[in-house]
C-alpha positions in Angstrom: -1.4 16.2 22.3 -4.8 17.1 20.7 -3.7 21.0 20.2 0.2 19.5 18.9 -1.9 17.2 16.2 -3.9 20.3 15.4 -1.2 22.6 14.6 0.7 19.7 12.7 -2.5 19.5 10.6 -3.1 23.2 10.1 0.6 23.4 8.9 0.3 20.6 6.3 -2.6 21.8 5.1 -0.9 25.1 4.5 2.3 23.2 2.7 -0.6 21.7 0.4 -2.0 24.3 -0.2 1.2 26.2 -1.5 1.7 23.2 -3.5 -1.1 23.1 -5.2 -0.9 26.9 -6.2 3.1 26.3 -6.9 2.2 23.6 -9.4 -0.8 25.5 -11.1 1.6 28.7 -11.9 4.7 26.4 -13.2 1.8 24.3 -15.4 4.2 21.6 -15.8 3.4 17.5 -16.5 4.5 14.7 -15.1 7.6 12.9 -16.7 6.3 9.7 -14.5 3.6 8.1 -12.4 4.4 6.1 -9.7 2.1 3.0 -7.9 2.0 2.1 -4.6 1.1 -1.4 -4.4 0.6 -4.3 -1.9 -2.0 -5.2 1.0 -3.3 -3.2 4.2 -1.6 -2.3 6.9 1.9 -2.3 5.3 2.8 1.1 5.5 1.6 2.2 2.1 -0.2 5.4 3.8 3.1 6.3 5.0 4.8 5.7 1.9 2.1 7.6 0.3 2.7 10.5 2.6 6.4 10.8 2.3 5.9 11.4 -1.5 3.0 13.8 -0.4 6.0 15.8 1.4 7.4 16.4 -2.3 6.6 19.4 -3.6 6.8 17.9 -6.9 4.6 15.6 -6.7 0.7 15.2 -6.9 -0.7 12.1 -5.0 -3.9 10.1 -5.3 -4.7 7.6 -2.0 -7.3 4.8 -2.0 -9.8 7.3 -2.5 -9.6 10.0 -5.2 -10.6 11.6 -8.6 -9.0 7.8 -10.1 -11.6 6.1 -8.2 -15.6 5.3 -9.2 -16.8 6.8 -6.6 -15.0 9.1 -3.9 -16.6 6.3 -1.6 -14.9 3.5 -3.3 -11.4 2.1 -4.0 -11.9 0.7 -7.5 -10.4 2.6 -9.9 -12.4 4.1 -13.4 -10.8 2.4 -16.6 -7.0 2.5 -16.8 -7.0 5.0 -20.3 -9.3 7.3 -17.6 -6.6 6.6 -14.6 -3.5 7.8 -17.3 -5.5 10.5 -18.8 -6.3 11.8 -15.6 -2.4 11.3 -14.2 -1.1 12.8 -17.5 -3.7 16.3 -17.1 -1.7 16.8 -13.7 0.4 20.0 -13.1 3.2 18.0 -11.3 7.0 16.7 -12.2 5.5 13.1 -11.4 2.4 11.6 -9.8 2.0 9.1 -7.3 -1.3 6.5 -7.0 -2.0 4.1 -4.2 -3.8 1.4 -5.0 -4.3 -2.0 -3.5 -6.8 -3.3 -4.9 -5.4 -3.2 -8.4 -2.2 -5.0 -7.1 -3.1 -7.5 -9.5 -2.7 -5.2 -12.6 0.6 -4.0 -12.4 1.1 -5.6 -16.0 -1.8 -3.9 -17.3 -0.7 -0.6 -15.4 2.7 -0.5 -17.8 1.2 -1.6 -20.5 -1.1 1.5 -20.6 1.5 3.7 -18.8 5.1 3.4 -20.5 6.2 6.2 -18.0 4.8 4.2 -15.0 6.8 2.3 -12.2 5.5 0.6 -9.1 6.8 -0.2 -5.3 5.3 -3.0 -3.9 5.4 -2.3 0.0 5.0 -5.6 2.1 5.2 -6.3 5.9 5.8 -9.5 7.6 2.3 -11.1 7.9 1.8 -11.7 11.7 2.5 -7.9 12.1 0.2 -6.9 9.5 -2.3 -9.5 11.4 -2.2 -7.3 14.4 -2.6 -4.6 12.9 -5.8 -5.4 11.2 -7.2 -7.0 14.4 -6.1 -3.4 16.0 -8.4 -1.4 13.5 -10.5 -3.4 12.0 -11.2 -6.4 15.0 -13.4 -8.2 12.6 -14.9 -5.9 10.4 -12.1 -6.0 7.5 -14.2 -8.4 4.9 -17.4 -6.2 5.3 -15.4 -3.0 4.6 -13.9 -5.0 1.6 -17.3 -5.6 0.2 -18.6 -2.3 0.9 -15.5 -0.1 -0.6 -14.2 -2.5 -3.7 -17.7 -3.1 -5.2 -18.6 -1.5 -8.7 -21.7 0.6 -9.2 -23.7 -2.4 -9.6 -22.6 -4.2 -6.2 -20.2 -6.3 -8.2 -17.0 -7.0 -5.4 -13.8 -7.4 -6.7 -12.8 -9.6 -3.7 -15.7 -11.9 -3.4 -14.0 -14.9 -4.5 -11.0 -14.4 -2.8 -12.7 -14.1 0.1 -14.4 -17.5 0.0 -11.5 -19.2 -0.7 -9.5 -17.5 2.5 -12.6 -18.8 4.3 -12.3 -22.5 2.9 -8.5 -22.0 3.7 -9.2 -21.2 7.0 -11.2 -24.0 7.8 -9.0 -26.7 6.3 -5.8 -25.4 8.1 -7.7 -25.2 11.7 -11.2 -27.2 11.7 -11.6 -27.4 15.2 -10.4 -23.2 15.6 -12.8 -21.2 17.5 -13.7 -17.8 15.8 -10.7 -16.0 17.1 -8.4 -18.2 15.6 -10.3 -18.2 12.6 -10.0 -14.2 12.5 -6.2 -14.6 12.9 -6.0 -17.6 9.9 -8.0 -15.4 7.5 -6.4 -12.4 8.1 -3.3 -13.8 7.2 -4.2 -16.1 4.3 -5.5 -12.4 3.1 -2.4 -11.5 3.4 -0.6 -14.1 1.7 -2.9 -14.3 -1.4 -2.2 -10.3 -2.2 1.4 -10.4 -1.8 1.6 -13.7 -3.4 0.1 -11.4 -6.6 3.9 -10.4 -6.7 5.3 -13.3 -7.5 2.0 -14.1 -9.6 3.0 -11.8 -11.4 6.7 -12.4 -12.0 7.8 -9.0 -10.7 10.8 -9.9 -8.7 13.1 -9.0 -11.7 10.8 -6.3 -13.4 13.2 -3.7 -14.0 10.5 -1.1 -13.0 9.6 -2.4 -9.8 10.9 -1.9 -6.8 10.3 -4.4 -3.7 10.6 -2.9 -0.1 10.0 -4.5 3.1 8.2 -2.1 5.7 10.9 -2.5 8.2 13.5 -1.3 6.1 11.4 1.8 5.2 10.9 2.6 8.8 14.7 2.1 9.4 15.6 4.6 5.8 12.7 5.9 4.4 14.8 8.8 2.7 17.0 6.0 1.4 13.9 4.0 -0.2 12.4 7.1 -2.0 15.4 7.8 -3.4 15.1 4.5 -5.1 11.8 4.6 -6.0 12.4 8.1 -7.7 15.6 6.8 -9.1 13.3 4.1 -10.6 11.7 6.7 -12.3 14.6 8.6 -13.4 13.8 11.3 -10.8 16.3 13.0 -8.6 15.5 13.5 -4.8 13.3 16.5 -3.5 15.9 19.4 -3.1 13.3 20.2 -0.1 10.6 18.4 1.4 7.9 18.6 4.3 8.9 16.5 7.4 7.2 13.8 7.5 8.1 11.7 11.1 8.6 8.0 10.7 8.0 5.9 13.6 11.3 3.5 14.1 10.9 2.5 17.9 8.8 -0.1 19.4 5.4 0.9 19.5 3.4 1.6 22.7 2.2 -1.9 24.8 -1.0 -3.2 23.5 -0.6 -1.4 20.0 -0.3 -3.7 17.1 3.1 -4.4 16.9 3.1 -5.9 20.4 3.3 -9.7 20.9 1.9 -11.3 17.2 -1.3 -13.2 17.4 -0.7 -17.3 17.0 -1.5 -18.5 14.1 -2.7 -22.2 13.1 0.8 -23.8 11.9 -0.2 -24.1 7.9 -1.2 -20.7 7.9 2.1 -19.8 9.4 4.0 -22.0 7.3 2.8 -20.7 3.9 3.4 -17.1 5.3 6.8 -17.4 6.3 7.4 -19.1 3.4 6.3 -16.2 1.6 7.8 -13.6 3.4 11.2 -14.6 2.9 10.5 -15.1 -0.6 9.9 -11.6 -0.4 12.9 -10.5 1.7 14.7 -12.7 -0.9 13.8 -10.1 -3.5 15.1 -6.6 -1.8 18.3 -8.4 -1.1 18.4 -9.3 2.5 17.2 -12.4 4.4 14.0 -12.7 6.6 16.0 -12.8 10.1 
């Protein structure tokens, strides 16, 4: 397995490579930037790396040239961000960023060519997975990656509400339900940013559950490029998309309880969500 991951690494390294030259000889711009937007562990690395697989595209992920600091997520001003985009040698870009899910307004307002996709997952899933990679480091690797140069973090008040949250919903939970409540009230307050934000009927975003990329992920970048008046990759890199159960004790085994007004307002909010792409939350 070790050499198999090797050789799949060597050989899209190589494709990159190629890429990269490809693009510098044709010396082309983009006609559009797309953002990747939601919260962690929601499949936005994979979305990311399907559009990677495009040989027309350049791609920025959490960390990049956008970003302060190549150790943080917080992006430089947005004229910086578009400058940077529009210097590319690329039919269109693509930039994930989560922690600017809050500025998808500001993101068109600089960026006229811009669209987004706003990736969600249904919360107790994306609770596992965080408690799978993260157990409970996730808010210390907040602070550390979304602070400014001067320490500032982005989240900090977020993150004290979650925390009040968490104690009003379950005041008698131990710590491991209290892990589980704020991961998911996380989760709720950055997806809730879409509706914040009044996205559902933005004509340039595009909603997509994570279980419906997993189950057509040609199908939803066609529609994301098609947002963007893009046509579909003549060729691109295969890019394998897990659509099975995964193995026992990964992440998407048996969900983690959560206190019963955490899972309420989740729900609640995911089939808001699932309202918006079209389809139920069944």
């Amino acid at each position: 397995k070790s050499l198999r991951n090797r050789s799949q690494t060597a050989v899209w390294r190589g494709f990159e490579g190629l890429k990269t030259a490809q693009q510098a000889l044709a010396r082309s711009r983009p006609d559009a930037h797309l953002f990747i937007f939601g919260c962690q562990r929601s499949g936005t690395t994979h979305l990311e790396r399907l559009f990677r697989a495009d040989p027309r595209s350049v791609v920025f992920g959490e960390y990049s040239a956008l970003s302060i600091r190549p150790d943080r997520t917080l992006w430089r001003p947005l004229p910086e961000v578009h400058a940077h985009l529009a210097r590319q040698h690329a039919r269109y870009t693509v930039a994930r960023s989560l922690l600017a899910s809050h500025r998808v307004r500001e993101v068109f307002a600089e960026m006229p060519e811009a669209v987004a996709i706003w990736l969600f997952r249904a919360p107790e899933r994306v609770v596992a997975s965080m408690l799978t990679k993260w157990q409970g480091d996730f808010r210390a690797i907040s602070e550390r990656v979304e602070s400014d140069a001067d320490g500032s973090w982005a989240l900090r008040e977020l993150w004290a509400r979650i925390a009040d949250e968490a104690q009003d919903a379950a005041p008698e939970a131990d710590a491991t339900q209290r892990l589980r409540d704020s991961y998911a009230l996380f989760w709720y307050h950055r997806n809730r940013l879409f509706l914040d934000q009044a996205l559902a009927d933005h004509p340039r975003v595009l909603a997509v559950d994570y279980r419906d990329l997993v189950a057509d992920p040609a199908r939803v970048t066609r529609a994301a490029l098609a947002l963007a008046g893009l046509a579909p990759p003549r060729l691109a890199f295969p890019v394998p998309t897990r659509r099975g159960p995964m193995p026992a004790g990964a992440a998407s085994a048996a969900p983690p309880a959560l206190s019963p007004p955490v899972a309420a307002r989740c729900a609640a909010l995911y089939r808001q969500l699932r309202a918006v792409t079209g389809a139920d939350a069944g």
